[in-house]
N, C-alpha and C positions, 0 to 999 in steps of 0.2 A: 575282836578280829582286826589284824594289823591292815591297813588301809592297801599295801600292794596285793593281799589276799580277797580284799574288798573290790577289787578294779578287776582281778580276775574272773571272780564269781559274776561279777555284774556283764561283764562281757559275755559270761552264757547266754543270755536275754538278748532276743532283737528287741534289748527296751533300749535296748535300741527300743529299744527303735520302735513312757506310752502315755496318752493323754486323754482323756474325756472330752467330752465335747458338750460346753450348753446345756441341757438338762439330764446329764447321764448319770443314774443315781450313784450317791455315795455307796461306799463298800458295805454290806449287809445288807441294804435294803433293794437286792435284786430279786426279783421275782422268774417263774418260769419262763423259755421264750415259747412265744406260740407255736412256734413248730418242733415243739419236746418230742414227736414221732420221727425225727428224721432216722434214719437207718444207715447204722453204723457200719465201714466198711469192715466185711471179716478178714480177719488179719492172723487168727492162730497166737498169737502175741498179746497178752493180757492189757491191757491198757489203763490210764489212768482215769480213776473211780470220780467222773468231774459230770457234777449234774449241769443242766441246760441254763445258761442264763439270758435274759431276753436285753440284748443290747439295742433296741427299742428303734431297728432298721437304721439306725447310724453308722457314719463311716468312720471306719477303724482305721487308718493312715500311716502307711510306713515312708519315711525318706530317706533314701540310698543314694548311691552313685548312679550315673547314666552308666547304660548297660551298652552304649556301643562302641565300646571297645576302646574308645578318646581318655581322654584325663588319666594315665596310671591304670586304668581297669581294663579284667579282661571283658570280651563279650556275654554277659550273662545275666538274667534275668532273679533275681533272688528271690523277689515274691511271688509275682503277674505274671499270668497265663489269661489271657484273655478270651480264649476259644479255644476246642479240640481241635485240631488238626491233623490228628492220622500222629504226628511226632510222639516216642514216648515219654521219654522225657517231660516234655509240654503238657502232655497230657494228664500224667501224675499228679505233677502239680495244678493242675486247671480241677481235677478231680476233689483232688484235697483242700481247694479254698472252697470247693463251693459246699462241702459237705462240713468247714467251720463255717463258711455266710447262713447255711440254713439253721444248724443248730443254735446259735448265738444269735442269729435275726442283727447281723450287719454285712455291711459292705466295703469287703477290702479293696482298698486304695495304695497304690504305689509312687510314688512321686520320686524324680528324677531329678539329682544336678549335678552339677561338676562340684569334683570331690573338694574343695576348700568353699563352696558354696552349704554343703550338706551342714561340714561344720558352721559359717557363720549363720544360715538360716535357722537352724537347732538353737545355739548360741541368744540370737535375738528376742525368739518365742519364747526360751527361758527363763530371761532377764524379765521380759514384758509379763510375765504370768499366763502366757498363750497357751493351751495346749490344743494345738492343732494337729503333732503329731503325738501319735501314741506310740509311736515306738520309731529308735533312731537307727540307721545304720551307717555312720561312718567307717572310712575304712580304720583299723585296731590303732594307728598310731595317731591322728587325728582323737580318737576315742577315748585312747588312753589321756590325753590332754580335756579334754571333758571329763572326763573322768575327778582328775585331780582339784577342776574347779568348783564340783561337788554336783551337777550337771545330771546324775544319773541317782536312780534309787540301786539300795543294797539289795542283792538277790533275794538276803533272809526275808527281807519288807515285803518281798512280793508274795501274796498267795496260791495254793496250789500248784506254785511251781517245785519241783523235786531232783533238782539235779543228779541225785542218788540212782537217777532211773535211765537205762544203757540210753535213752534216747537225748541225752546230755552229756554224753560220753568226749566231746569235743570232735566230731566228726561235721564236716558241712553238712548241712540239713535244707536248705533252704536251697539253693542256687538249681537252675534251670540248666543252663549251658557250666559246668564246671570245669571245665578244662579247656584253655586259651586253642583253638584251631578244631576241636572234635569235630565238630560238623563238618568243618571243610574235608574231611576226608573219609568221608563214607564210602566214598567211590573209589579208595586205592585197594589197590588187589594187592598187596604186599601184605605180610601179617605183621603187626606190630603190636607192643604189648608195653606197659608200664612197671616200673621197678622201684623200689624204695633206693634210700641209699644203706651202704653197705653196714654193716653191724661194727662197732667198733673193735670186737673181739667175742671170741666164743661165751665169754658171760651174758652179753647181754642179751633178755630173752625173749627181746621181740624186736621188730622193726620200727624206725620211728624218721618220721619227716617234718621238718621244722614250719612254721605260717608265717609268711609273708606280711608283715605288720602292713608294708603300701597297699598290696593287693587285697587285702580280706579282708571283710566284713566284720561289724561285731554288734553285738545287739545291747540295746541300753533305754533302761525304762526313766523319761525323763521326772525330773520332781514334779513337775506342772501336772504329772498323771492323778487324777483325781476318780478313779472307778479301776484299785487296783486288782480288786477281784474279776472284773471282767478281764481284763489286761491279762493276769493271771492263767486265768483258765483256757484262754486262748493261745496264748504263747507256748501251754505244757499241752495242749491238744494236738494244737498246729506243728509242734516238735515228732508228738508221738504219731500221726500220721503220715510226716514226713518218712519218719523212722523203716515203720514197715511198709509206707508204699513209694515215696519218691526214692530213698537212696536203695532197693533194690533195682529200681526203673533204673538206674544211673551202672551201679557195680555189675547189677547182673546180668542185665536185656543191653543198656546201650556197650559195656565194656565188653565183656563176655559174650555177647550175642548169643 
């Protein structure tokens, strides 16, 4: 696998955005987590075949950019939802971590800095053999430069993750506020509505919009991740829930109303 084919695949992963922590066991030797009865959300949408692993009440740690709205980013929350609040959006996502914290028996953690901090803090921990976070999120140009200094594990390495599955389709999955201003205009009485850009000619047979390497995110599991089965199954769960319940929250209820 040619190495720019390697920096793509690995950018599916918030490995971003993944690391163990102190006594998290090596890969195989996981065992059930104690709350294997948690109750999966129904979804109609087959989902991936990923039994319970007991990530031993540890905190699972993602670092991103600050979400308000300062450094290059727009306003948004990628992972953390700290409480319901009546919002859907918010809620979706508040729903969907806490039904991976029960299953996997951890506690997701979000950590914020300004974006040339995400990369040297990532940067540091890696060099030093830290793994304090388990998965990185810089924004894709920063990433891509980690990337190249070998900073990230290869998709193939990771287990239980399955790109193949629509829920890795390259569609945002994560983010809370996805669109720069949405919330501020809940309240205009004008109808407004969103467009791709235009097809280049009658061939082409679908529509397609380009990513912003400053602005978005990319996910990248660092080498210091040592419990890549955990990491694994969390990152292809956390995806697939996403899937069927945050980005309908987002396309259907908040856009569509």
């Amino acid at each position: 696998m040619n190495r720019k084919l390697t920096f793509a695949l690995a950018m599916l992963l918030l490995a971003n955005t993944v690391a163990g922590c102190g006594t998290t066991p090596a890969v195989g030797d996981q065992t059930d987590a104690p709350n294997s009865e948690t109750t999966p959300i129904e979804t109609g949408i087959p989902g991936p075949d990923i039994a319970a692993i007991d990530g031993g009440g540890r905190d699972f740690t993602f670092i991103g950019r600050l979400a308000d709205g300062s450094d290059f980013c727009f306003p948004n929350h990628e992972i953390l939802a700290e409480e319901q609040t009546g919002d859907t959006m918010n809620d979706a996502v508040y729903k969907r971590n806490l039904f991976i914290e029960e299953k996997y028996n951890i506690n997701i953690v979000a950590l914020e800095e300004a974006r040339f901090d995400v990369r040297t803090k990532a940067r540091n921990a890696i060099k030093a053999g830290d793994n304090t976070y388990d998965v990185i999120m810089a924004n894709t140009e920063l990433a891509f430069s980690m990337q190249l200094e070998g900073a990230f594990y290869n998709v193939d390495e990771i287990p239980q993750v399955d790109i193949s599955k629509p829920w890795w389709q390259g569609r945002v999955l994560f983010w809370v506020k996805v669109m720069y201003g949405i919330y501020q205009i809940r309240e205009m009485v004008s109808d407004f509505g969103i467009i791709p850009p235009p097809k280049y000619d009658e061939k082409q047979e679908s529509y397609a919009s380009y990513v912003h390497t400053g602005h978005s995110s990319s996910i990248g599991v660092p080498v210091t991740n040592d419990d890549l089965a955990l990491t694994g199954a969390i990152l292809e769960d956390m995806a697939y829930q996403s899937y069927v319940n945050v980005r309908p929250a987002f396309y259907d209820i908040t856009l569509k109303g």
